[in-house]
C-alpha positions as CSV (number, residue, x, y, z in Angstrom):
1,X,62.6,-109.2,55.0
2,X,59.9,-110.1,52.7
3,X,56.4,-108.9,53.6
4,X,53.5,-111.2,54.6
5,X,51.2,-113.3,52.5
6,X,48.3,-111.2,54.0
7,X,50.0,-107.8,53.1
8,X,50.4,-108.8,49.8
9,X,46.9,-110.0,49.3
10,X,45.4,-106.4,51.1
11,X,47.7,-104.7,48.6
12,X,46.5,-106.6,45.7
13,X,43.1,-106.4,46.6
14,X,43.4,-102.5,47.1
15,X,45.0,-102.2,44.0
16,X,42.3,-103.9,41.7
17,X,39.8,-102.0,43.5
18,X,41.5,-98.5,42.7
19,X,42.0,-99.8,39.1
20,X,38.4,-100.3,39.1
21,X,37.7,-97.1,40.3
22,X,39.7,-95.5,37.4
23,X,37.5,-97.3,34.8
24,X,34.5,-96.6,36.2
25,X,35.2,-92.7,36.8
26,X,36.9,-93.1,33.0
27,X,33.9,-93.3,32.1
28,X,32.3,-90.0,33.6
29,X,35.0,-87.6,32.5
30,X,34.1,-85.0,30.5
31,X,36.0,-85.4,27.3
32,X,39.0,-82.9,26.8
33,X,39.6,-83.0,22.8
34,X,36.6,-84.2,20.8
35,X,39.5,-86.6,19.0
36,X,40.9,-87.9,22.4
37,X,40.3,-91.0,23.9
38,X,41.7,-91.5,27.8
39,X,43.5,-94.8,26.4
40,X,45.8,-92.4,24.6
41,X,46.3,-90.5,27.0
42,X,50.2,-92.5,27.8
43,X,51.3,-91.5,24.3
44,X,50.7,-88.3,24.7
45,X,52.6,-88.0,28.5
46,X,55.5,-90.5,26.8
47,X,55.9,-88.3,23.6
48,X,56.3,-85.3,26.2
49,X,59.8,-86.1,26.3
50,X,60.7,-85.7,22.6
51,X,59.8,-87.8,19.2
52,X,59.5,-91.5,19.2
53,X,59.3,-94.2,16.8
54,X,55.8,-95.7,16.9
55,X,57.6,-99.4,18.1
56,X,59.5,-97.8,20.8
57,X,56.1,-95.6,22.1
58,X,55.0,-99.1,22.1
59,X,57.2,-100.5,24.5
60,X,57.3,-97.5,26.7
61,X,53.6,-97.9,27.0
62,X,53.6,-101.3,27.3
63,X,51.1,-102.2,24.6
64,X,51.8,-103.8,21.1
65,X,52.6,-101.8,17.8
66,X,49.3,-102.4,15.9
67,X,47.8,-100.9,18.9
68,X,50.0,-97.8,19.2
69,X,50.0,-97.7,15.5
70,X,46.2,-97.3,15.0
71,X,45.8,-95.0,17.6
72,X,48.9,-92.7,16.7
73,X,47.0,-92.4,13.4
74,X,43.5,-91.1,15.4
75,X,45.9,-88.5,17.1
76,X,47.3,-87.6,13.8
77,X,44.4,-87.4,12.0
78,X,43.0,-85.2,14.7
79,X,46.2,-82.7,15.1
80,X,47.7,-83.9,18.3
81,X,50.6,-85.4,16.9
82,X,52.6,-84.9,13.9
83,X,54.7,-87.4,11.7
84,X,58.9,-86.5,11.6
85,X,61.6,-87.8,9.9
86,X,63.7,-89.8,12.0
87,X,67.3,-88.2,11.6
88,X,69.0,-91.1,12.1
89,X,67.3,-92.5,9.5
90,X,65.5,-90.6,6.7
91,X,63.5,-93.7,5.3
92,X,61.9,-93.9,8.7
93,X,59.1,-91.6,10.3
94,X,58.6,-90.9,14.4
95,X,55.6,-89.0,15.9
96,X,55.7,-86.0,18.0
97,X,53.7,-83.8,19.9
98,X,52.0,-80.7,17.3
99,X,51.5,-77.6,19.1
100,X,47.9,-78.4,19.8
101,X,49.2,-81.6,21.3
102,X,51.4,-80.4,23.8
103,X,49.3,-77.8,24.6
104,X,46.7,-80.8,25.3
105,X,49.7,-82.6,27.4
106,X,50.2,-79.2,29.8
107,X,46.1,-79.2,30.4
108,X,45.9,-83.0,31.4
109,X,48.1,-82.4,33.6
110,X,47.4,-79.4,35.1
111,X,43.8,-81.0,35.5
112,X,44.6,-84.3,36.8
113,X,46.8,-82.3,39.4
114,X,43.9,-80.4,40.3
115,X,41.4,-83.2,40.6
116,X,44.4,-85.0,42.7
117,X,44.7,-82.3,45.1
118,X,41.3,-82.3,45.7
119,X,40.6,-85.9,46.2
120,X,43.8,-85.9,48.8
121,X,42.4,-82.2,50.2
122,X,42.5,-84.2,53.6
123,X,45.9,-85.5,53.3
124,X,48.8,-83.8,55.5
125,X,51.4,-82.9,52.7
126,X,54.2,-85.4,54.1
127,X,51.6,-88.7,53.5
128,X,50.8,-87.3,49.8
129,X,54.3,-87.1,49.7
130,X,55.3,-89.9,51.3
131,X,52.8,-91.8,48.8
132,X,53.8,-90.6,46.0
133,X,57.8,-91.6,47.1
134,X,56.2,-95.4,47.4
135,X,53.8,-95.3,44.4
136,X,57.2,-94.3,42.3
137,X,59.2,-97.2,44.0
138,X,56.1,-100.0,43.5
139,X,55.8,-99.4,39.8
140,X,59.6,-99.4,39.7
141,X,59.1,-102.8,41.3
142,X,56.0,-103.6,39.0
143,X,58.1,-102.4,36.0
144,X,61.1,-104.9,36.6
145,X,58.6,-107.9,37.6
146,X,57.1,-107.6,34.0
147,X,60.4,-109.1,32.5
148,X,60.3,-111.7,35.9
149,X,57.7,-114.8,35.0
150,X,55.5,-115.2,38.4
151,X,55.9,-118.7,39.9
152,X,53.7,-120.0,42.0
153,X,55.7,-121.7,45.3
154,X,52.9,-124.2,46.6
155,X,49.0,-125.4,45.6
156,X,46.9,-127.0,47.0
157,X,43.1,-128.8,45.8
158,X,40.1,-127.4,46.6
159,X,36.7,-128.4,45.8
160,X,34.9,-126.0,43.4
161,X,30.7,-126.3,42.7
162,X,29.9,-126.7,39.0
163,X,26.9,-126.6,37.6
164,X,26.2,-129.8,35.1
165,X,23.6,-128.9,32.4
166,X,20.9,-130.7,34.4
167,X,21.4,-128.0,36.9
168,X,22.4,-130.5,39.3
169,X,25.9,-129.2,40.9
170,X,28.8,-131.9,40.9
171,X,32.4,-131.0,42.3
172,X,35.4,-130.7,40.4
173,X,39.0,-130.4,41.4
174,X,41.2,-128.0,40.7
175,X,44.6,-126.8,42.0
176,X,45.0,-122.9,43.9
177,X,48.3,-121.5,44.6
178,X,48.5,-120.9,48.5
């Protein structure tokens, strides 16, 4: 049985609100590697599992290559990560963790555990645990609904103020999925 309209839109609402929470405490973390931006931070935890090819690392952190590509180059340039040949193909170069960068990896996590088991110091462990079991299964659900296009079932018209450039406000119509 699906869940209710109203779930859904709690859940959403909640979410947004903790992804704004992120970004705003983003910005009041101390920095942990002078050449390390927190946007990085999902090539590093991704390249934790072995040498990639910059396009792949791309798709595994869902972001496009000239993206991945320009900050693969910061990390190198700063000694986190490391340029290999790709021995499947020798004309063709992955990146890898460099013995600075995993040693990075093992403290951002360490530290983000830490700063997790404090924020949830009031939690019993079975709801930590039991949260963590759904987190995993809703980005498994998020994951798969990124190669499913939304469509919207219904809309309806509502009336929405405008402002015209008189300042007087006129109506316009537009359509809102329900």
């Amino acid at each position: 049985m699906a869940i209710s309209l109203d779930d859904a839109t709690r859940l959403s609402i909640e979410m947004v609100r903790v992804m704004k929470l992120f970004a705003a405490m983003r910005l009041h973390a101390p920095k942990v590697h002078p050449g390390v931006e927190p946007a990085s931070y999902p090539i590093l935890f991704n390249l934790g599992a072995g040498p990639q090819r910059v396009s792949l690392l791309a798709e595994h952190v869902y972001s496009d290559v000239s993206t991945v590509s320009r900050q693969v180059s910061t990390l190198v340039s700063h000694g986190v990560l490391e340029k290999v040949t790709d021995p499947q193909d020798g004309r063709a170069c992955m990146v890898s963790l460099s013995a600075e960068g995993i040693a990075l990896v093992e403290h951002l996590k360490t530290s983000r555990g830490e700063w997790f088991r404090q924020l949830l110091g009031d939690w019993e462990p079975a709801d930590a645990q039991a949260f963590g079991d759904y987190l995993e299964r809703f980005a498994a659900s998020f994951e798969v609904s990124k190669t499913t296009p939304f469509a919207m079932s219904r809309t309806k018209t509502v009336n929405a103020p405008e402002t015209k450039p008189s300042g007087v406000p006129k109506t316009t119509r537009i359509e809102v999925s329900q």
